[in-house]
Structure formats: C-alpha cells, structure tokens
C-alpha positions, 0 to 999 in steps of 0.5 A, a space after each residue: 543470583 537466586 531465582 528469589 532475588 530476580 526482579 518481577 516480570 513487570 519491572 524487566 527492561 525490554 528493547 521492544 518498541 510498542 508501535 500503535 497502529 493509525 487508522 485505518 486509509 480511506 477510499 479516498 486517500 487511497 485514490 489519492 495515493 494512486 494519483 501521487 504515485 502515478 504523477 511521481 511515476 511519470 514526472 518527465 524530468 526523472 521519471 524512474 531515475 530516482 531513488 526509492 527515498 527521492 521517489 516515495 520522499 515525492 509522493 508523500 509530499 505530493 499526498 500532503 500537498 493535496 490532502 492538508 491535515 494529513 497526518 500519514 507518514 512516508 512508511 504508512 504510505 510506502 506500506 500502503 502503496 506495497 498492499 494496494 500495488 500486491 493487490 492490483 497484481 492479483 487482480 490483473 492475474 485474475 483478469 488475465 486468467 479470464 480474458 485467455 479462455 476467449 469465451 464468446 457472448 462474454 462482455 468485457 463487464 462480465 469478465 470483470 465479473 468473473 475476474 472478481 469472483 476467481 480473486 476472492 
C-alpha cells in the first residue's frame, strides 16, 4: 500500500470513545452525597461488610432517592466521593499540623483559619 493510497485522517477508524464531561456537582449535591455515604456507611444491618458495587450501588440509590431529577450516574458519584474524601484528608492533615503546635490564645476558630491558609 503506497502512502497515496491511505485513506485521509478523517476517514480512520478509531477505538476511542469520546466521553462528554456532565456538569459540573453543586454545593448541595455535594451535602447530599456527604449524607448518603455516611447513611450507607453506618446502616447497622451491613455496615462495612458490603462490596464496593453493593456500597456505592446504595449510595446512588440513596442520592436519587432524595434528589429526584438527578441524572448522575453510579461513577460520576463514586469519582465524586474519591475527590471530596482525597480533599477532606488534606484538609484534616492541615488541621492537624496546626492543632500539634499547641499555641496559647489560638481559638479553636483561628486554627481553622490557619488550617485553611496552609491547605491552599
């Protein structure tokens, strides 16, 4: 096959799929996922004895239930979750750095303060 003879670019078959990005979470579904991984969390009839596709597969249900039109999907909120639960972490290591330096006269809302400046 001569170069004259390959097909143009535009006419190649590719095996990507082209995913779309969804909006972006709001504030308040954010809150909500909070909720249904927490309620999910500590459901005492399996609490942590459930699989990740039984554990997620109840927080979406959980998320849909009590957000009707929702139109996230079981991934969008299991990628959700990993970013809000990676960012929390960082946050409570921050906390932490400033709550072991023990200064006196700092209220619990100034460490906060400070918590918040050295995750930035």
């Amino acid at each position: 096959m001569l170069v004259q003879d390959a097909p143009p670019n535009d006419e190649v078959a590719t095996s990507k799929r082209k995913t779309s990005r969804g909006i972006n979470f709001s504030p308040e579904e954010d809150k909500l996922l909070v909720a249904a991984w927490l309620n999910t969390s500590v459901d005492p009839v399996y609490g942590n004895e459930q699989n990740k596709t039984t554990f997620y597969g109840k927080v979406t249900k959980y998320f849909k239930d009590h957000k009707t039109n929702s139109t996230r999907t079981q991934t969008s909120l299991t990628s959700r979750w990993g970013v809000i639960n990676r960012e929390t972490v960082k946050f409570c290591g921050s906390l932490a750095k400033i709550e072991t330096k023990n200064e006196s006269g700092t209220t619990a809302d100034d460490k906060i303060v400070k918590a918040r400046e050295l995750f930035k």
